[in-house]
C-alpha positions in Angstrom: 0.0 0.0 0.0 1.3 3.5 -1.2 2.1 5.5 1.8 0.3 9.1 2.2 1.4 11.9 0.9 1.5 14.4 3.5 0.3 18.1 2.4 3.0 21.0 3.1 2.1 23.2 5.9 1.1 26.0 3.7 -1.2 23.5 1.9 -2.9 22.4 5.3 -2.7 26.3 6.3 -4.2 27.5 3.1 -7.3 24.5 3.9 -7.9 25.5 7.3 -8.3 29.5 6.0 -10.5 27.8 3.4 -12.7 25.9 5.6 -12.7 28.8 8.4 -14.1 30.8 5.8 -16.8 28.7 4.0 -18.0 28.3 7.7 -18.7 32.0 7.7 -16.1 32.4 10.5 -14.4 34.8 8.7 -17.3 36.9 6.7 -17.1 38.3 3.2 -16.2 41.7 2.6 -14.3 41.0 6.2 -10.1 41.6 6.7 -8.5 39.0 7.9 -5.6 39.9 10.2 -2.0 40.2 8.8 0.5 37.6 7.8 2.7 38.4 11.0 -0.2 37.9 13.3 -1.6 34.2 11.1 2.4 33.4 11.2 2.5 33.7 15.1 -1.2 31.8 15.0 -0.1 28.8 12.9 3.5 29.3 14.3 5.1 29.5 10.9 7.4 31.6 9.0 5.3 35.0 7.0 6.6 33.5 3.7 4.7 29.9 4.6 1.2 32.2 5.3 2.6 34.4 1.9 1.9 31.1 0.0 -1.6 29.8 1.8 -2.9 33.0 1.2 -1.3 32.6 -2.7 -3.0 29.4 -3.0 -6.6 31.1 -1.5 -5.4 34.2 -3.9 -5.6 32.1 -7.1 -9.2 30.8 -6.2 -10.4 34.2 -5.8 -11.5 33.1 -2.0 -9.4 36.1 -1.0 -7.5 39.5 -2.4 -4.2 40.3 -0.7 -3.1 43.9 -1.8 -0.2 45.1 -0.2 -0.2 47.8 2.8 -4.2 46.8 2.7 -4.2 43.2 4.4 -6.0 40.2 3.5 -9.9 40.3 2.0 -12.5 37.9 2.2 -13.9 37.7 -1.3 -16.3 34.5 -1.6 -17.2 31.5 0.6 -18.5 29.8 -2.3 -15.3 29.9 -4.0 -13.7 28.9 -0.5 -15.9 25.7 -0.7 -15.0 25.0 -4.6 -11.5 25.4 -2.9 -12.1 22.5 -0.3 -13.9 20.5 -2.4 -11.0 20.4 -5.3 -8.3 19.9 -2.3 -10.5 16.7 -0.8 -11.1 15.4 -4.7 -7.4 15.9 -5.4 -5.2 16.3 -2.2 -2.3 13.7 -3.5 -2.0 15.6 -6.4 -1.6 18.8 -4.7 0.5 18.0 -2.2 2.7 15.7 -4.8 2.6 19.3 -6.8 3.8 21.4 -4.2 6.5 19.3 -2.8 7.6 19.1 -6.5 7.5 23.0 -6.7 9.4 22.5 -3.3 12.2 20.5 -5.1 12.2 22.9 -7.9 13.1 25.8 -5.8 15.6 24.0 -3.6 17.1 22.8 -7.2 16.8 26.6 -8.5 19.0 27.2 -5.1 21.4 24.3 -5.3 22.2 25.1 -8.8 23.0 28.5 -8.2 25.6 27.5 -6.0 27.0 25.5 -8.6 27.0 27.9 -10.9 29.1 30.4 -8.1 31.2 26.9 -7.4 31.7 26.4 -10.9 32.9 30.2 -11.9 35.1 30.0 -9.0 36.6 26.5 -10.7 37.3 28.2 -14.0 38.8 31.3 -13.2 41.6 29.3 -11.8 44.1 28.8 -14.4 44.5 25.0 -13.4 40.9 24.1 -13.5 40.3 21.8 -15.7 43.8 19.6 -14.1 42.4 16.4 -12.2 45.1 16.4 -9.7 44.1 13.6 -7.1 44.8 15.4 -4.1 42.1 17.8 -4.4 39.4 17.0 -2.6 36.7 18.3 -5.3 38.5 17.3 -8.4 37.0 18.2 -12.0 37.7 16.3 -15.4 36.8 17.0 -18.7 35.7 14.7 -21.5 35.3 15.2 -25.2 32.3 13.8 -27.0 33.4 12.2 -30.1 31.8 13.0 -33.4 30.4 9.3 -33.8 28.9 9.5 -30.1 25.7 8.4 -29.9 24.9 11.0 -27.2 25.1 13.5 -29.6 21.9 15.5 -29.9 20.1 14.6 -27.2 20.0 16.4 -24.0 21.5 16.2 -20.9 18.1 15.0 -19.3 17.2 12.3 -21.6 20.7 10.6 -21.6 20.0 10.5 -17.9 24.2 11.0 -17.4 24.0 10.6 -13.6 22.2 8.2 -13.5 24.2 6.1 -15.9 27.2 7.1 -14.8 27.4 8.5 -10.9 29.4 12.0 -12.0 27.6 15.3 -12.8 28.1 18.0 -15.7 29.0 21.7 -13.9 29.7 23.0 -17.4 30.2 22.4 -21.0 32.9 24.0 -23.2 32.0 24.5 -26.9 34.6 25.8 -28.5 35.4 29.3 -26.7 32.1 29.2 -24.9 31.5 27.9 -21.6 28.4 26.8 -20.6 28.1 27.0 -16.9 25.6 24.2 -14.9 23.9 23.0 -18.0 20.4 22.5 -17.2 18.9 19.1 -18.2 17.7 20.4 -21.6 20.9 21.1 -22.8 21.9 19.3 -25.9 25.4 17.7 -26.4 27.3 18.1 -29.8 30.3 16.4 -31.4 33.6 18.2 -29.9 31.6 19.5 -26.8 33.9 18.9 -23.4 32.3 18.4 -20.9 33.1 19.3 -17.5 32.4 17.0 -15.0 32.8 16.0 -11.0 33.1 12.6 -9.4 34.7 9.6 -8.2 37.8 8.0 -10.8 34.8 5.3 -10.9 32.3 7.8 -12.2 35.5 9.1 -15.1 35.6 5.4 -16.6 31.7 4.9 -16.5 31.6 8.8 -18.0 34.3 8.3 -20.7 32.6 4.8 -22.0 29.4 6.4 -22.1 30.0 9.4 -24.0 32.2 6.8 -26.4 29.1 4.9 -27.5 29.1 4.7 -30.5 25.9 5.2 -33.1 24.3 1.8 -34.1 23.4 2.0 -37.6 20.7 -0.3 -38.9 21.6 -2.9 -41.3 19.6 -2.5 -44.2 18.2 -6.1 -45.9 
């Protein structure tokens, strides 16, 4: 049996807003009291209630206007709210805890990218000197590879191989934390981090060659 998803606290913030209004609680036409006072209430962060009060936003169950607080716009839409939530709450909470990911990604790979420019403004980046304890090798793809056109995504390279491309160099152009739509062509060098385990897996990959159909 699949275990539960459970909802994000915004999500479960966001229904109990919902239900407290379609119980006429909190009225139309009312104000609801400001994030800093709901964040003290729910004992969360302002930036959690900033995205219940999104969620309620979208539906129309509310209008938040800045420097005017938080509106009560329609219980009705407040109940369409629940009622989507109850019919579908997997789905959301699978889709915020994706948009979760997302951001934390967005974050990581920013990091990268500052890690990375670091990397190759040293004139010795692209060594693989053993003793470091981050070390960085690059790979050429072959012009017979049969990883050429197809993006970084679909290849699924960490998966097949354990290391992970921080940039790409085409030519004079350096492509910095490729993101997993990024194609690979012949003569690309890739830049990439891992174990010496991860460099042979990496190196036989990208060698593949294309299979060419024998034609009867």
């Amino acid at each position: 049996m699949a275990e539960k998803v459970v909802p994000a606290q915004y999500l479960q913030i966001a229904y109990d807003l919902a239900s407290r209004i379609a119980s006429g609680e909190f009225q139309e036409g009312s104000k609801i009291y400001g994030r800093s006072v709901m964040a003290s209430e729910y004992s969360v962060s302002p930036e959690t209630i900033r995205r219940a009060l999104k969620q309620l936003a979208d539906m129309r169950v509310v209008d938040v206007r800045p420097q005017s607080g938080v509106n009560v716009l329609s219980a009705d839409n407040a109940r369409r709210y629940l009622e989507q939530y109850d019919e579908h709450s997997d789905t959301f909470a699978l889709y915020a805890q994706l948009k979760d990911l997302i951001g934390e990604y967005t974050e990581l790979n920013h990091r990268l990218i500052d890690v990375s420019a670091a990397l190759l403004s040293n004139g010795s980046t692209y060594s693989a000197a053993a003793n470091r304890p981050f070390p960085n090798y690059e790979i050429r793809i072959p012009r017979d590879s049969a990883l050429i056109g197809k993006s970084i995504g679909s290849i699924r390279f960490w998966q097949a191989t354990g290391g992970t491309i921080v940039a790409i160099r085409r030519g004079q152009h350096v492509i910095l934390s490729p993101g997993p739509f990024a194609e690979l062509y012949a003569g690309d060098v890739i830049l990439m981090v891992g174990s010496e385990e991860a460099v042979s897996a990496a190196e036989e990959f990208v060698n593949r060659k294309i299979v060419k159909e024998s034609v009867i």
